[in-house]
N, C-alpha and C positions, 0 to 999 in steps of 0.2 A: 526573426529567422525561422525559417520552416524546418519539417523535421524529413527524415532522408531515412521511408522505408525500404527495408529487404523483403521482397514479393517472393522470391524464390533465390535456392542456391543449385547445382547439380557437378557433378565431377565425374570423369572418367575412371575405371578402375585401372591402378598402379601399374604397370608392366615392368619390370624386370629390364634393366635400361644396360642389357649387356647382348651386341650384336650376336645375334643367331642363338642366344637363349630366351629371350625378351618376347612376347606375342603381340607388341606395339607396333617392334626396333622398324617392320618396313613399311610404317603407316607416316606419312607424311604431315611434321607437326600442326603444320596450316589444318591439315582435316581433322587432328585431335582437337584443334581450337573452335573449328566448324563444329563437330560434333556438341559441345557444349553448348555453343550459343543457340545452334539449330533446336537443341531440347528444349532450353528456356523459350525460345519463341512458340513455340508448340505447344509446350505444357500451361502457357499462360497467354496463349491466342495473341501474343502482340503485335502489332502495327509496326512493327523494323523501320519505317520512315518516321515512326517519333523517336527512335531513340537516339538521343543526340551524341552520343559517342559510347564508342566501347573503348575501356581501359584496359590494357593490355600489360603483364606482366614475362617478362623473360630473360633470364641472366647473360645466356652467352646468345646475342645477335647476329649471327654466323652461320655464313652455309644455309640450310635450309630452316636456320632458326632465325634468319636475315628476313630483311625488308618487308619489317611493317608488320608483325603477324597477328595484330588487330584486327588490322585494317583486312590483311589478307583472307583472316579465315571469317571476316563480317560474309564479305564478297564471296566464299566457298560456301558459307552456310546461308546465301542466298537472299540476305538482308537485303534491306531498297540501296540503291548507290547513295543516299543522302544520308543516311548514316554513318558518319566519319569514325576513324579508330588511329589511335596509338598508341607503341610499346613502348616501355620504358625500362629502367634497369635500376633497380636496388637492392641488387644479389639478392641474397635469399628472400630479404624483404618484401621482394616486387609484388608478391600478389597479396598482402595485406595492403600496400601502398596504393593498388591501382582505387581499391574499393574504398579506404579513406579521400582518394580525389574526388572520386565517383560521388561520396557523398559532400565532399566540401562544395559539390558544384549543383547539388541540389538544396544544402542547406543554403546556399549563396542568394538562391532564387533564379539563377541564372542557367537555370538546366530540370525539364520533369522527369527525364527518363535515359537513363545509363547502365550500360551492360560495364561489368570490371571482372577480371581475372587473370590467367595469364596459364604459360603451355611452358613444359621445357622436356627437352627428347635428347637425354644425357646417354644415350646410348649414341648417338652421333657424337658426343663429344672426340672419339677417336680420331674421328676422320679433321679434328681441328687440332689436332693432337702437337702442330707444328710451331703454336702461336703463343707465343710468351705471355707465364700469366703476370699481371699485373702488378703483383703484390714482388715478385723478383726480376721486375725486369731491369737487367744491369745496364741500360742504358738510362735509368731513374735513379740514378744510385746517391742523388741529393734527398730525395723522397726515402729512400730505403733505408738510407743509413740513421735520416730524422727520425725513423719512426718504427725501427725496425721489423716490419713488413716482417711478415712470416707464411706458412703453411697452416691452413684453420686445424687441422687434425696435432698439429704441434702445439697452436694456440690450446686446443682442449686439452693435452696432457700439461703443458704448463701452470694452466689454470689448477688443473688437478693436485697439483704438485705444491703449488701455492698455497689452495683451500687447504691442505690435507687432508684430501677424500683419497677413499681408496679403491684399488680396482675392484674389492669386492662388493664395496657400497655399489656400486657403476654395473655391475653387472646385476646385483640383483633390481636395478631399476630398470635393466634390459630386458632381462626374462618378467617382469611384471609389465610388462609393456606390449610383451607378446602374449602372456596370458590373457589383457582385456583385449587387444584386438582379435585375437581366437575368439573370446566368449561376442565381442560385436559382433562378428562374422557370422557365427554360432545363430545366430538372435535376428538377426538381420535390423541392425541398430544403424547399417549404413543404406542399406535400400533404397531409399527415399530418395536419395541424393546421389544416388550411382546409375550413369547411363550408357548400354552395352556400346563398344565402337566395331564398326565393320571396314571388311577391305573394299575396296573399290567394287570388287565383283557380287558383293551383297552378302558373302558369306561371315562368319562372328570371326572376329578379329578373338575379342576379351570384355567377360561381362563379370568379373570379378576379382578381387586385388591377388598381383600375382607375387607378389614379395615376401608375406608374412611364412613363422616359419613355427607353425604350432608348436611343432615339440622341443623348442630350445627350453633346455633347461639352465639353471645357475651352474653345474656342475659342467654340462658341455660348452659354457661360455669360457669358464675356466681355462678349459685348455687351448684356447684359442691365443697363437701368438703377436703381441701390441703387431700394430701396423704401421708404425711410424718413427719407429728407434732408428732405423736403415736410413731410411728418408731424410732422417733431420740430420744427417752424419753427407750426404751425398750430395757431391761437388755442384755446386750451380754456375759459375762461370771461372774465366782461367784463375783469377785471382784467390783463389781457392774458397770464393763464399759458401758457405752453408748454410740452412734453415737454424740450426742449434745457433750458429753465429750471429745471424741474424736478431734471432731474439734474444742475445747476450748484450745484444747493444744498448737496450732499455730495461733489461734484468740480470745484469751478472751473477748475482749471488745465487743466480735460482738452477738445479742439480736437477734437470728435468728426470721425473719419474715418466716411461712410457705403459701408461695403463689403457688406451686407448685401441680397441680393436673391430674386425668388422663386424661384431657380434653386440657391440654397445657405442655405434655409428649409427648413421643414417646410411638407409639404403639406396642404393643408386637407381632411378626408375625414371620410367616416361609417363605424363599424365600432363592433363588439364582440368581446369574448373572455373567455371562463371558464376558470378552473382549479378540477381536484377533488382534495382535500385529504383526508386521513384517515389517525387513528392507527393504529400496525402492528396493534395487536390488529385493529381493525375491519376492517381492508382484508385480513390474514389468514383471518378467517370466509369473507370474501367471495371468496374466492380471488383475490383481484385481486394480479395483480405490480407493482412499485412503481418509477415509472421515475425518481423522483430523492425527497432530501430537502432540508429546505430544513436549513442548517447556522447561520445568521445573520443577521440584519435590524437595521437600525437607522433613523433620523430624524435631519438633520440641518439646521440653518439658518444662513444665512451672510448678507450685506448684502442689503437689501431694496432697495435704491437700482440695485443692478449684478444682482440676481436669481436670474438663471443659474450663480452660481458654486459652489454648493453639493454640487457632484454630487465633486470630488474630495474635502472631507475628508469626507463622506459613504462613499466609498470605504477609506478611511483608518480610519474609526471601526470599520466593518462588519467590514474585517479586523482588528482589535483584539481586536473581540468572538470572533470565528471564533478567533483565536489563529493568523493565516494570515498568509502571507508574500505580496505580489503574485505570486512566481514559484510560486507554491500555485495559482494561479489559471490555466485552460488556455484560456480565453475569456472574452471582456468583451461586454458591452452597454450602452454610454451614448445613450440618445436624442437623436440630432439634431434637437431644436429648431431651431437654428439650427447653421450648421457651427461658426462659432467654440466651442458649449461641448464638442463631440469631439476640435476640435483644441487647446482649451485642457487637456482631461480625457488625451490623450495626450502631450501635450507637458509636463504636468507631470507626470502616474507614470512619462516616461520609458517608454512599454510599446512594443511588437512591435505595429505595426502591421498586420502579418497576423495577429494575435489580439484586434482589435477591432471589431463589426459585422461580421463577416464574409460576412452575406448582403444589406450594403446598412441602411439606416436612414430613417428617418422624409423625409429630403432626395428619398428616390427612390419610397418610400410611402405615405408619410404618417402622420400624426399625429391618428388621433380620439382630442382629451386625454383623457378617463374610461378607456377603452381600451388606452392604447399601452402602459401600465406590465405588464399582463396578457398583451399580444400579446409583448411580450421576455422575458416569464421560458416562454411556451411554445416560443418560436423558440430559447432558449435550451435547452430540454432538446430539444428535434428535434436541437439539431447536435452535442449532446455524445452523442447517441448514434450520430447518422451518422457521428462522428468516433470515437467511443469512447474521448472524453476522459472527464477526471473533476468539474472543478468549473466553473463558471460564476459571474461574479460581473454584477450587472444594476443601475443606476441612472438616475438625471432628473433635470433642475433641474425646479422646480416655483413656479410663481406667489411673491411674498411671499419670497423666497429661502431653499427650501426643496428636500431632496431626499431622497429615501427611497432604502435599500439593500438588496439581498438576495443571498446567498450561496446558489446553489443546487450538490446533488453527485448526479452520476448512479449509479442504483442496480443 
């Protein structure tokens, strides 16, 4: 079996995924997703008729985040037409997931060159604002009741409630999540991998992350009121279901504490990110030098009820596979969806705390879901080189209680 290097990663900076405050919100996803691919071809001269597919990550396939937006923004970013693409969808997970195919199809033999990433422009999400989500839809009500389906923000406070963590633990993992992405920012630790987008007319759209919020401190997280007490109480169809109800159907006993707010969340934003993939022969020819490989990937899923939980034995299985011990590992990346599944994912591997997220996380930048799984496995090889560590290991809870994993080793 060959091995499945990453030549290059690059991402767009965050935008702020809230109509008419956002400097993405009237950039049309398809050219966020052009945007990246077009740098990677540029930055490393490629031949777009070798790449045998671009993997494509995006949660809601709707509206202008519809048909195809692989394929679509190959063909905006000007790639040969013989370079095929598809989206696919594993909620949060998609953009770690496209890059795991990516390489399963070059460690296979059966592919030298593949673009994987994925776009999502949650600022549009309003305009789909009509379409029932999935996890409550009352005409599923055999799937709901089975499994009681919930809201991910209700799943985090349950979780919370469960572990016995508390909202002050949760917040100081908030405000230390925006102090390292301040001090990246500071530092220019993302540089490397950050590429400006412009509007159609040539002018700068946004050439740096527009989310983070330097000066939160623990004391102004404090006062911020949970955001999901209301929510979990509020009627979802005539039969009078609720969120709280919902997840009483698989936890009665549990007295939901709401610790959960938008200050130790994930932020809502629009962005994209590509990684280029290619076996040693091919990337050899090309004379490209080869800044990591990928070592191990896996898929995991755990309670669809609590969600979020999935990301440690996901961790667990990946190093399995890898034949790797946690102290194998010199950096971590778990997406702060919400802070509880970081401070759940550190409190149980028991890890070093200044070996996780160390440039800050999704709490202080946000989280475009199609996107963020692609934007940590390039932030992850930026710092193992800035570090001149050796492995990285990357994961995410994901919709459905699911999480994807990747082992990546700097080369």
């Amino acid at each position: 079996m060959t091995e499945a290097w990453i030549i290059d990663a690059c991402r767009t900076p965050r935008g702020i995924g809230k109509p008419g405050r956002g400097a993405l919100t009237t950039i049309h996803p398809q050219r966020l997703g052009s945007t990246v691919l077009k740098a990677l071809a540029e930055r490393n001269n490629v031949n777009t008729a070798d790449v045998a597919d671009v993997i494509w990550g995006c949660n809601v396939q709707r509206g202008q985040n519809g048909n195809d937006m692989g394929r679509m923004s190959a063909l905006d970013a000007g790639y040969d037409i013989t370079s095929s693409g598809v989206t696919l969808d594993r909620f949060c997970g998609s953009g770690i997931t496209t890059v795991n195919m990516a390489a399963a199809s070059i460690m296979s033999g059966m592919e030298d060159l593949v673009v994987a990433g994925g776009c999502e422009m949650m600022s549009g999400y309003g305009l789909l604002s009509g379409d029932i989500s999935p996890f409550v839809d009352s005409g599923n009500e055999h799937l709901r009741d089975m499994y009681g389906q919930s809201h991910q923000g209700i799943c985090a406070d349950t979780i919370a409630t469960i572990e016995g963590i508390s909202r002050e633990d949760l917040d100081s993992l908030a405000a230390v999540s925006q102090e390292r992405a301040a001090h990246a920012i500071a530092n220019g630790y993302f540089d490397k991998s950050l590429v400006p987008v412009y509007h159609d007319d040539g002018t700068l759209a946004l050439d740096k992350d527009e989310f983070p919020r330097p000066s939160t401190t623990r004391e102004s997280l404090s006062q911020l009121n949970p955001s999901f007490e209301k929510l979990a109480q509020m009627p979802l169809d005539e039969e009078g279901a609720t969120y709280a109800k919902l997840m009483a159907v698989k936890y009665p006993e549990v007295d939901i504490k709401h610790v959960h707010h938008a200050g130790n969340s994930s932020g809502v934003v629009d962005g994209a990110a590509a990684l280029l993939l290619a076996s040693p022969e091919y990337a050899t020819k090309q004379g490209w030098t080869p800044r990591a490989r990928v070592v191990a990937f896996c898929n995991m899923g755990d309670c669809p009820s609590l969600m979020l939980n999935a990301p440690v034995p996901a961790a667990k299985r990946v190093l399995a596979k890898a034949g790797l011990e946690k102290a194998d590992i010199d950096l971590w990346e778990i997406n702060e969806a919400f802070a509880v599944v970081a401070e759940k994912f550190i409190r149980d591997l028991e890890l070093d705390r200044d070996t996780v997220n160390v440039n800050g996380g999704a709490m202080a930048l946000g989280h475009p879901i199609g996107a963020t799984g692609a934007m940590l496995i390039g932030t992850m090889v930026d710092e193992l080189e800035r570090r001149q560590l050796k492995r990285g290991l990357i994961t995410m809870c994901a919709g459905g209680g699911m999480a994807p994993a990747i082992i990546v080793e700097r080369i």
